[in-house]
PyMOL commands that place a pseudoatom at each C-alpha (Angstrom):
pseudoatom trace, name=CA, resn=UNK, resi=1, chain=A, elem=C, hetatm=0, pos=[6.310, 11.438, -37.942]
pseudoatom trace, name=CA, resn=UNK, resi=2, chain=A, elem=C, hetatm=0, pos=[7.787, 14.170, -35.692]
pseudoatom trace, name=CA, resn=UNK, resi=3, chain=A, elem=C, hetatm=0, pos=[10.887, 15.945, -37.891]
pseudoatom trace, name=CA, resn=UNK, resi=4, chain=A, elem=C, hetatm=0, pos=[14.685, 15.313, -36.065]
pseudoatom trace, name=CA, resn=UNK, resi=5, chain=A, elem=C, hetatm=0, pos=[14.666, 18.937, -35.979]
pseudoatom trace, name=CA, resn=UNK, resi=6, chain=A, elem=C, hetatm=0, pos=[11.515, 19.667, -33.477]
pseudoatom trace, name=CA, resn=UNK, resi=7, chain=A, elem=C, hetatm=0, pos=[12.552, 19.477, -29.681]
pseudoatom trace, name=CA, resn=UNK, resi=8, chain=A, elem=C, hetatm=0, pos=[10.752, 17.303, -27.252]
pseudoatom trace, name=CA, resn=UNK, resi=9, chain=A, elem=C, hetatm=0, pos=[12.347, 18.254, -23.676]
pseudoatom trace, name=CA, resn=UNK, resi=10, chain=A, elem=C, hetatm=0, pos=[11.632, 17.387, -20.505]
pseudoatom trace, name=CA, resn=UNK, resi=11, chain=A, elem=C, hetatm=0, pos=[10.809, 19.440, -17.724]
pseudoatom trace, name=CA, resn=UNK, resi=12, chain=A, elem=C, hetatm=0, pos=[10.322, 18.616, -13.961]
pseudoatom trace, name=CA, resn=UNK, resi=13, chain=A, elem=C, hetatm=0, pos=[6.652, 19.098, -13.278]
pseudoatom trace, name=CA, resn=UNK, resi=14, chain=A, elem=C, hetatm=0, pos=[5.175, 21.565, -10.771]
pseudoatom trace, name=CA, resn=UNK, resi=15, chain=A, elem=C, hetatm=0, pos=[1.904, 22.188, -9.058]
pseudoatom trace, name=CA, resn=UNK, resi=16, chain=A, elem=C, hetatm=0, pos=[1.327, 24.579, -12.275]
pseudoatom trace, name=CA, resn=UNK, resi=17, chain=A, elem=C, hetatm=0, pos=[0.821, 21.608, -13.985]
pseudoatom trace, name=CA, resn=UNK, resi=18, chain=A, elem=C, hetatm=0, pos=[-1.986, 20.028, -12.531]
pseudoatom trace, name=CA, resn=UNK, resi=19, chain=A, elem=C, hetatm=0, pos=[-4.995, 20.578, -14.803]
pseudoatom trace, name=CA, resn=UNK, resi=20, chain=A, elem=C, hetatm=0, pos=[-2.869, 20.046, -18.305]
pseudoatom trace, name=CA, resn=UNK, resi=21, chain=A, elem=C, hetatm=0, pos=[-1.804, 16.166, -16.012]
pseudoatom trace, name=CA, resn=UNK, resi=22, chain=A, elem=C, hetatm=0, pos=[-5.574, 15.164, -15.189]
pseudoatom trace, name=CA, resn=UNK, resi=23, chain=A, elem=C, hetatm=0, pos=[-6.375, 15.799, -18.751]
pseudoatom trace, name=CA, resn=UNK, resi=24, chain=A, elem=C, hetatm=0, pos=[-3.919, 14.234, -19.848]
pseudoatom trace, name=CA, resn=UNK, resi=25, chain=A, elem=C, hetatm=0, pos=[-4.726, 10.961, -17.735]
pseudoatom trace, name=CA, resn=UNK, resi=26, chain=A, elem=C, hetatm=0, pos=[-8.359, 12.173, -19.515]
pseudoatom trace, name=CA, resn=UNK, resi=27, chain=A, elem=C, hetatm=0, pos=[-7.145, 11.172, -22.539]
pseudoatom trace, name=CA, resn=UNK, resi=28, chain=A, elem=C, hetatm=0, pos=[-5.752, 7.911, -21.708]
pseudoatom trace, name=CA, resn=UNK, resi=29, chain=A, elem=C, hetatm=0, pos=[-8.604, 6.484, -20.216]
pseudoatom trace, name=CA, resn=UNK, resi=30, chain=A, elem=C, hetatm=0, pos=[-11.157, 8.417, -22.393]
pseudoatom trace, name=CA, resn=UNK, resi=31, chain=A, elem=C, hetatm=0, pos=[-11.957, 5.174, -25.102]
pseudoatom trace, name=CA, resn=UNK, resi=32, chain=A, elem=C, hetatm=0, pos=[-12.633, 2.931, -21.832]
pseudoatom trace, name=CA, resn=UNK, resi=33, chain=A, elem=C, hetatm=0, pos=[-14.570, 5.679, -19.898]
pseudoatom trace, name=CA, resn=UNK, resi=34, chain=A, elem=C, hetatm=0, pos=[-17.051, 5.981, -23.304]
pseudoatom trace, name=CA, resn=UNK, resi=35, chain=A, elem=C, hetatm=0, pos=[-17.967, 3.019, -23.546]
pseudoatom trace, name=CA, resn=UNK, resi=36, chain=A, elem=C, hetatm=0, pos=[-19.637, 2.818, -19.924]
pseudoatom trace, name=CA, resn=UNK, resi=37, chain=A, elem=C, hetatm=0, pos=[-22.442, 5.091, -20.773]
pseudoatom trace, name=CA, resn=UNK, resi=38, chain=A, elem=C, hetatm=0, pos=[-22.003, 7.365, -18.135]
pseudoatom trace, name=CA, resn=UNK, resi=39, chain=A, elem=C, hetatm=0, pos=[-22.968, 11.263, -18.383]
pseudoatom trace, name=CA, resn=UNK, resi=40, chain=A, elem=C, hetatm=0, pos=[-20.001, 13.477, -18.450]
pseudoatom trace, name=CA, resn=UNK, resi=41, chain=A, elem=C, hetatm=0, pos=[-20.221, 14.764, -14.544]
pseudoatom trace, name=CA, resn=UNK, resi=42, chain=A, elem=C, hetatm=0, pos=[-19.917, 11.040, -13.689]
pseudoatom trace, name=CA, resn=UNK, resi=43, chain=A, elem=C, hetatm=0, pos=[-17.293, 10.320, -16.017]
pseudoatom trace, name=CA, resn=UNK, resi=44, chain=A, elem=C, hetatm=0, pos=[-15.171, 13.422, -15.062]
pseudoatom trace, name=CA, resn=UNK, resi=45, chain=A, elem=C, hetatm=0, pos=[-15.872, 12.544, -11.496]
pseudoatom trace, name=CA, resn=UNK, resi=46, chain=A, elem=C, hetatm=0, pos=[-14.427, 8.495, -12.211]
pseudoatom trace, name=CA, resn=UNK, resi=47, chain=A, elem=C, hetatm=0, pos=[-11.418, 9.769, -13.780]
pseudoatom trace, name=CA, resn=UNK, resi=48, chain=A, elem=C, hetatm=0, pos=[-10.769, 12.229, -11.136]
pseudoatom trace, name=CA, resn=UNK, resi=49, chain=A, elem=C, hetatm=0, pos=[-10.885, 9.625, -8.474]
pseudoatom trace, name=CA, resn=UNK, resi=50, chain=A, elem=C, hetatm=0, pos=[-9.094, 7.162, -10.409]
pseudoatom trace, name=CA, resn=UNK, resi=51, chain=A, elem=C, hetatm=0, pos=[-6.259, 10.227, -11.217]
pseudoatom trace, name=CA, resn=UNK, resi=52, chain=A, elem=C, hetatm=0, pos=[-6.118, 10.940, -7.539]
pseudoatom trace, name=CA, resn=UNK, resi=53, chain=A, elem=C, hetatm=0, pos=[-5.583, 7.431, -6.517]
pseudoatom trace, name=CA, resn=UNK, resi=54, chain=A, elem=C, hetatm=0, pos=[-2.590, 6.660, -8.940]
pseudoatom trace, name=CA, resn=UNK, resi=55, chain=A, elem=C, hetatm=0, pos=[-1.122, 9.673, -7.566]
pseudoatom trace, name=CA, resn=UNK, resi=56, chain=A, elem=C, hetatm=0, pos=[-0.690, 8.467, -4.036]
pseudoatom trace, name=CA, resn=UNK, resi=57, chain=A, elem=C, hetatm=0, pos=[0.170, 5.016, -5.008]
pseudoatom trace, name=CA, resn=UNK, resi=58, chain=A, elem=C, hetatm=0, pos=[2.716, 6.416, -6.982]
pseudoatom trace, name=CA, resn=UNK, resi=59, chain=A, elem=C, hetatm=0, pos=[4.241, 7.995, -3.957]
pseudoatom trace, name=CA, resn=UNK, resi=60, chain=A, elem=C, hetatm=0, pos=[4.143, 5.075, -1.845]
pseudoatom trace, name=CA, resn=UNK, resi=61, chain=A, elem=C, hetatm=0, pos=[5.503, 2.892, -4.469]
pseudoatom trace, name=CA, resn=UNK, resi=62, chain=A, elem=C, hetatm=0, pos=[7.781, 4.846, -6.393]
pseudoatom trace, name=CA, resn=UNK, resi=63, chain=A, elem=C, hetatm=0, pos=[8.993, 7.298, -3.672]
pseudoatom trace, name=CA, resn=UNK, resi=64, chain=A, elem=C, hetatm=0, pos=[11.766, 9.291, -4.938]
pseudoatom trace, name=CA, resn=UNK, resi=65, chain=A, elem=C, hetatm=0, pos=[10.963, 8.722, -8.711]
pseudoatom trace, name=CA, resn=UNK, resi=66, chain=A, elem=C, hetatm=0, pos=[11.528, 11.515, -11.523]
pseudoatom trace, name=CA, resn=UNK, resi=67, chain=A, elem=C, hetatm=0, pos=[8.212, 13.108, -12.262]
pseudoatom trace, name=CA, resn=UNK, resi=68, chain=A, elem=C, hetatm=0, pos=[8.583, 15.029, -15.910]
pseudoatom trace, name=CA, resn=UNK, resi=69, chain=A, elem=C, hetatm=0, pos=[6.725, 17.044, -18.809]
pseudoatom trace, name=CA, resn=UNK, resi=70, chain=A, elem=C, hetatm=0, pos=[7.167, 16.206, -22.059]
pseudoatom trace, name=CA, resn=UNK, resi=71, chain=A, elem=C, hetatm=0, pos=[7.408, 18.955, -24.076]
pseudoatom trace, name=CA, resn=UNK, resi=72, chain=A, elem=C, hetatm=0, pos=[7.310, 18.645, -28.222]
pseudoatom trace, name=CA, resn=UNK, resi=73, chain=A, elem=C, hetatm=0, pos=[8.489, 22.319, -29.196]
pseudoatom trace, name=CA, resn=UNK, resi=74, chain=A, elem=C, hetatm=0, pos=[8.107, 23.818, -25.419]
pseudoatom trace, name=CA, resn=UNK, resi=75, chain=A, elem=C, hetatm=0, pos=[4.309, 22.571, -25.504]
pseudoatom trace, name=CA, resn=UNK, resi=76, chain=A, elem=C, hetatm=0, pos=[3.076, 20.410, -23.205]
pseudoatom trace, name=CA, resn=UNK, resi=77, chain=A, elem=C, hetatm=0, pos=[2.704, 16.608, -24.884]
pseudoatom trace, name=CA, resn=UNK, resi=78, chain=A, elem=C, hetatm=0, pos=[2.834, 14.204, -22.067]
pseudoatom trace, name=CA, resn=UNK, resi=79, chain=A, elem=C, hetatm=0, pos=[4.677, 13.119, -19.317]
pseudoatom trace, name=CA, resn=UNK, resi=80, chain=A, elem=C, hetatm=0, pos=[7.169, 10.630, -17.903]
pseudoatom trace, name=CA, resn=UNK, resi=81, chain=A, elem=C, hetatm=0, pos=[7.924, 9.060, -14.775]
pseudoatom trace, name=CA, resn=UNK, resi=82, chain=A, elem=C, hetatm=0, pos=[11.020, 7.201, -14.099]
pseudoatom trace, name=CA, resn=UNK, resi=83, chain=A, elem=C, hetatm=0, pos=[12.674, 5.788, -10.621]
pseudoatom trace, name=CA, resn=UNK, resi=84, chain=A, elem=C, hetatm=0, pos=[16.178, 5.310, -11.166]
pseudoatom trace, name=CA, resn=UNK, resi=85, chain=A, elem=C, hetatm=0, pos=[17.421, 2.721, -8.855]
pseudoatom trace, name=CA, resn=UNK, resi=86, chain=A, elem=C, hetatm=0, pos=[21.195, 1.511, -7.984]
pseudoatom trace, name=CA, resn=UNK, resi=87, chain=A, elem=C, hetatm=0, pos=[20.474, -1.908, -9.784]
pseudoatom trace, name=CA, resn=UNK, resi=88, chain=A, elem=C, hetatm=0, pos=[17.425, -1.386, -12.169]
pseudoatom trace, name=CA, resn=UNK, resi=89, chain=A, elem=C, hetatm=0, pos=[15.312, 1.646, -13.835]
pseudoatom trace, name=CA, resn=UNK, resi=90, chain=A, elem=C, hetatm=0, pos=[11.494, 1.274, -13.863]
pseudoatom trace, name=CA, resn=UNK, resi=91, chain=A, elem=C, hetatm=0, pos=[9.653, 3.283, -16.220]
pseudoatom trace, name=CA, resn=UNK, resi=92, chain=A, elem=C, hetatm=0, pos=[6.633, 3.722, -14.279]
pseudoatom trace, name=CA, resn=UNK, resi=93, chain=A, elem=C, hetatm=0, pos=[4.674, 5.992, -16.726]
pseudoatom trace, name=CA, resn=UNK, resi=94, chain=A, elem=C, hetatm=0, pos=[4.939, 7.459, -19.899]
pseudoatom trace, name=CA, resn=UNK, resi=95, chain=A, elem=C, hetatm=0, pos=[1.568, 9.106, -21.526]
pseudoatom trace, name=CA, resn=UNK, resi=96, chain=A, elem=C, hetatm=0, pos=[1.394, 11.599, -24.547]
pseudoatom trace, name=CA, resn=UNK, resi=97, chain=A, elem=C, hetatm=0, pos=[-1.459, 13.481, -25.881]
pseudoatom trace, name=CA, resn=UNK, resi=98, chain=A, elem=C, hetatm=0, pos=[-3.191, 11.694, -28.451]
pseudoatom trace, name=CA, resn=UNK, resi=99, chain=A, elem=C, hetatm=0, pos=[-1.835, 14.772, -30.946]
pseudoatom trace, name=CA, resn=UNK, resi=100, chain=A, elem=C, hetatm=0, pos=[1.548, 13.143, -29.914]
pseudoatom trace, name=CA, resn=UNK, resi=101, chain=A, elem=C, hetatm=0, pos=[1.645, 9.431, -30.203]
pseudoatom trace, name=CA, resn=UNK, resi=102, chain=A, elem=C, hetatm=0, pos=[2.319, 7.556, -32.781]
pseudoatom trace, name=CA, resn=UNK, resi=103, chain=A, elem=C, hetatm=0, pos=[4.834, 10.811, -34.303]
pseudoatom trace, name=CA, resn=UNK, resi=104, chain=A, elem=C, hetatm=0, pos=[7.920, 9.724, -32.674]
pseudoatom trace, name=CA, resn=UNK, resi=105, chain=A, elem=C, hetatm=0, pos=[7.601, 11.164, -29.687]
pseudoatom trace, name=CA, resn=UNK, resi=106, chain=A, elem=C, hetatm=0, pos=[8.204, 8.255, -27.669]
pseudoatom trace, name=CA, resn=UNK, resi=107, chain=A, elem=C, hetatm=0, pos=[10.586, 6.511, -29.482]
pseudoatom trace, name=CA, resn=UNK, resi=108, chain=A, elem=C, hetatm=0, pos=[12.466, 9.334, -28.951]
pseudoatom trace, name=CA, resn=UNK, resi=109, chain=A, elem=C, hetatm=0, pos=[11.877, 10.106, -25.359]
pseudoatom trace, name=CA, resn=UNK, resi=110, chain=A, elem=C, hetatm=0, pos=[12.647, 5.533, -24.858]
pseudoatom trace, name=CA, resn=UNK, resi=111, chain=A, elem=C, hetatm=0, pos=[15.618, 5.631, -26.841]
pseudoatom trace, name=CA, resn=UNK, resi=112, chain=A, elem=C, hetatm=0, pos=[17.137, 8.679, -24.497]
pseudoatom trace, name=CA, resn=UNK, resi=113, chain=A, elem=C, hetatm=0, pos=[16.237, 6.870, -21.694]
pseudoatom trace, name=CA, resn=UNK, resi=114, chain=A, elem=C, hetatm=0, pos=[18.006, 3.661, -22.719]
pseudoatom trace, name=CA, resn=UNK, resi=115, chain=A, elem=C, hetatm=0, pos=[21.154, 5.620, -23.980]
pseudoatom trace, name=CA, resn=UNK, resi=116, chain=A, elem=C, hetatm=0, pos=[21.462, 6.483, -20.160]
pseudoatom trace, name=CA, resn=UNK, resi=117, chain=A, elem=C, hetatm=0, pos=[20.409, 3.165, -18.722]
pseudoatom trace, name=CA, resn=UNK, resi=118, chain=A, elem=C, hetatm=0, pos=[23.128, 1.892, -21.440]
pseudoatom trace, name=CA, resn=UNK, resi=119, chain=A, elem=C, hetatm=0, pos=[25.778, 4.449, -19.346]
pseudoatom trace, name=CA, resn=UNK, resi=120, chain=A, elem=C, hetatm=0, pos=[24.483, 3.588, -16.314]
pseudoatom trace, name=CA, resn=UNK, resi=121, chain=A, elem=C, hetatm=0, pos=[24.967, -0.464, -16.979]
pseudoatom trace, name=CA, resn=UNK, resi=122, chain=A, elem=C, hetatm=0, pos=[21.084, -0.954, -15.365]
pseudoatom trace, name=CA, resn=UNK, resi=123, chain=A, elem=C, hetatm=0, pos=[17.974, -2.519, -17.115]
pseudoatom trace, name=CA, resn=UNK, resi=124, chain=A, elem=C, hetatm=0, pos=[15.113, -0.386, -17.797]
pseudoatom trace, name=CA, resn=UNK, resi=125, chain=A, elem=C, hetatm=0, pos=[11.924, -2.232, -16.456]
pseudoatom trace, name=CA, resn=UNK, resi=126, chain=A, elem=C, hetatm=0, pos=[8.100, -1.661, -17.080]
pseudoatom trace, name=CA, resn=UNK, resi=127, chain=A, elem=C, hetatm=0, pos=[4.494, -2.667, -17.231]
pseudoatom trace, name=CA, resn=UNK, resi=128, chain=A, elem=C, hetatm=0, pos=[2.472, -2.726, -20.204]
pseudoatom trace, name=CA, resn=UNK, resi=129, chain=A, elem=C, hetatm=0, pos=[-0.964, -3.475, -21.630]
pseudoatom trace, name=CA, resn=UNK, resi=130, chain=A, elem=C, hetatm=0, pos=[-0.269, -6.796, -23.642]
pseudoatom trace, name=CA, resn=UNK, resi=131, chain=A, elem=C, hetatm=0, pos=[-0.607, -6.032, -27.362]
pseudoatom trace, name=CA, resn=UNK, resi=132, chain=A, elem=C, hetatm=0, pos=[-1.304, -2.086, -27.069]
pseudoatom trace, name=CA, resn=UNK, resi=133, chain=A, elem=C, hetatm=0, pos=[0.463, 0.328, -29.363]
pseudoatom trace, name=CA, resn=UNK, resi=134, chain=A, elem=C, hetatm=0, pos=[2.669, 1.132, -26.358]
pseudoatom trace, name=CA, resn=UNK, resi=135, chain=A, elem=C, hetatm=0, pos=[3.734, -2.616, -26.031]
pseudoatom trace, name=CA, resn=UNK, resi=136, chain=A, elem=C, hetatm=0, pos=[4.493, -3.126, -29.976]
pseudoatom trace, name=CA, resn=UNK, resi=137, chain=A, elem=C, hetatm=0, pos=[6.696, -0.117, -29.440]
pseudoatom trace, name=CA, resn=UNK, resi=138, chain=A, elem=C, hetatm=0, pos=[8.882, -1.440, -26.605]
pseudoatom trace, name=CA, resn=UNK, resi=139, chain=A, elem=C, hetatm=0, pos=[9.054, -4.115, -28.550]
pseudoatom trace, name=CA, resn=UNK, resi=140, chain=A, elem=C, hetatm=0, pos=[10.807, -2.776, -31.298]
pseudoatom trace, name=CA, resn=UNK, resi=141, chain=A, elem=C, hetatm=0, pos=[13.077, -1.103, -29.550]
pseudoatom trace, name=CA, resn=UNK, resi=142, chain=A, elem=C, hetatm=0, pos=[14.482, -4.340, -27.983]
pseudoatom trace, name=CA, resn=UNK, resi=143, chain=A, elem=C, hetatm=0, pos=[12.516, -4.551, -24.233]
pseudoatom trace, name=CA, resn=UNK, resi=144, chain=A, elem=C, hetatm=0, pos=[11.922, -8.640, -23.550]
pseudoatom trace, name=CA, resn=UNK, resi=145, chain=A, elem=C, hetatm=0, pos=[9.395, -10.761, -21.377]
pseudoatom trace, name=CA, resn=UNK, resi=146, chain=A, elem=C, hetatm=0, pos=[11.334, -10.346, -17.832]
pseudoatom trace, name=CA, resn=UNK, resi=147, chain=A, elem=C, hetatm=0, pos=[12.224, -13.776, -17.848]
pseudoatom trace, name=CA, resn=UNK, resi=148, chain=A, elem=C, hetatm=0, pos=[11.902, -13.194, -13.277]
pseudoatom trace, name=CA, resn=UNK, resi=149, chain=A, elem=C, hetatm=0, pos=[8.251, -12.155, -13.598]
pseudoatom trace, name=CA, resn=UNK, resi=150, chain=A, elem=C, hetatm=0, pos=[6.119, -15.196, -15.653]
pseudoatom trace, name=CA, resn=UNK, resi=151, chain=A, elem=C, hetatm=0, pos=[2.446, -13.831, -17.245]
pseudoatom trace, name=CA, resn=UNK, resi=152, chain=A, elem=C, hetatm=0, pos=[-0.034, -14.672, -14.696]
pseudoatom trace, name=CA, resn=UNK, resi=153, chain=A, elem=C, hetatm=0, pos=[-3.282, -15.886, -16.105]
pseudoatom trace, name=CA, resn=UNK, resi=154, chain=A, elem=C, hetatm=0, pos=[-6.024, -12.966, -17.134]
pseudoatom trace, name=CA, resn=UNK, resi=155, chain=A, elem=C, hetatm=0, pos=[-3.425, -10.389, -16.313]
pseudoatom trace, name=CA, resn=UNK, resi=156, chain=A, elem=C, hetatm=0, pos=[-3.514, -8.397, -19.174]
pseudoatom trace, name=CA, resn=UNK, resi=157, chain=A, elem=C, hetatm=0, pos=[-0.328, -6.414, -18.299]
pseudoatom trace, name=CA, resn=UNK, resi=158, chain=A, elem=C, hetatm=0, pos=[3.117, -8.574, -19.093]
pseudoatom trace, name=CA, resn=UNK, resi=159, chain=A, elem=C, hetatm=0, pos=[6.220, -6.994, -17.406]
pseudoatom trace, name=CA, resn=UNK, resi=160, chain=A, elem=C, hetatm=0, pos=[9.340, -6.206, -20.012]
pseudoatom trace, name=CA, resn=UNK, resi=161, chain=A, elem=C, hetatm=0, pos=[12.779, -5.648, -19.491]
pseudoatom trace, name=CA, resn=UNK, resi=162, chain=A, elem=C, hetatm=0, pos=[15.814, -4.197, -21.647]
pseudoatom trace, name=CA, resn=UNK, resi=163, chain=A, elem=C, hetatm=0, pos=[19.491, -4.675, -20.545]
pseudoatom trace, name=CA, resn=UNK, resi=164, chain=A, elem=C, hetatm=0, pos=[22.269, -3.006, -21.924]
pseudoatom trace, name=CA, resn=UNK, resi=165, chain=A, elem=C, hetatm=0, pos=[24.460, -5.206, -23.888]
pseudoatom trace, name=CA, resn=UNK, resi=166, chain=A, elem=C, hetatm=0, pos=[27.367, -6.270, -22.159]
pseudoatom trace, name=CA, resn=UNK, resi=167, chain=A, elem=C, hetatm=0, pos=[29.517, -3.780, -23.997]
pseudoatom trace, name=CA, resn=UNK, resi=168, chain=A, elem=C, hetatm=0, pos=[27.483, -0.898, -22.729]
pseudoatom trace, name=CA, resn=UNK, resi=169, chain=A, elem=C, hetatm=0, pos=[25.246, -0.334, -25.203]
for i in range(1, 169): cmd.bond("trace and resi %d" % i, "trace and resi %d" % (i + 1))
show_as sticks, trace
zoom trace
């Protein structure tokens, strides 16, 4: 577990950033992308295209939205998108290095995020893998089944909300 003590900032991200992003999106996809059998060129190629292709749906979508690096002790450990609406916050993204997760990181990086949701009286909002790591996390930290959005069947992503308490926390 990451100490209290080390930093993990964030950092808007610039073209500079590039290579350490696709790696990153590398890394996330990397126990699927094994599996397949494919010969690294091919693989590299995939994830490339697949990298590319989030990218510009992510502009369409999510026009507008906060593109960040996570940094754990000014090293690059991840990143985080967020598009802050007037009504609701979606977390679009949030991806660490393998070296990162499970250490606090995102705990960290969530709870910040819902401390200023909490100010800004709006739900935070995301998409998840059902059951992954990432989904027993939000979880914990109090995100809900949005009750507007019902599980379709053999979608294995389940959309979760978390609302401030009326209070404003």
């Amino acid at each position: 577990m990451l100490p209290a003590t080390v930093p993990v900032t964030l950092r808007p991200i610039t073209a500079s950033d590039e290579a350490f992003l696709f790696a990153l999106y590398a890394s996330t996809r990397e126990g699927e992308v094994a599996m397949w059998g494919w010969a690294p060129a091919q693989r590299e190629a995939f994830l490339k295209m697949q990298w590319l292709a989030q990218g510009r749906d992510w502009a369409v979508r999510y026009a507008g939205a906060e593109h960040r690096l996570v940094l754990v002790e000014g090293q690059p450990a991840g990143r985080m998108v967020v598009a802050r609406g007037g009504r609701e916050w979606r977390l679009v993204d949030i991806s660490l290095l393998p070296s990162s997760r499970g250490a606090g990181v995102g705990t960290r990086l969530l709870r910040e995020l819902q401390d200023e949701a909490a100010k800004a009286r709006v739900p935070v909002k995301l998409r998840v893998l059902r059951g992954s790591p990432a989904y027993r996390l939000y979880l914990r930290l109090g995100f809900r089944a949005e009750a507007a959005v019902p599980a379709s069947e053999g979608d294995p992503y389940v959309a979760l909300e978390w609302a401030p308490s009326p209070r404003g926390g």
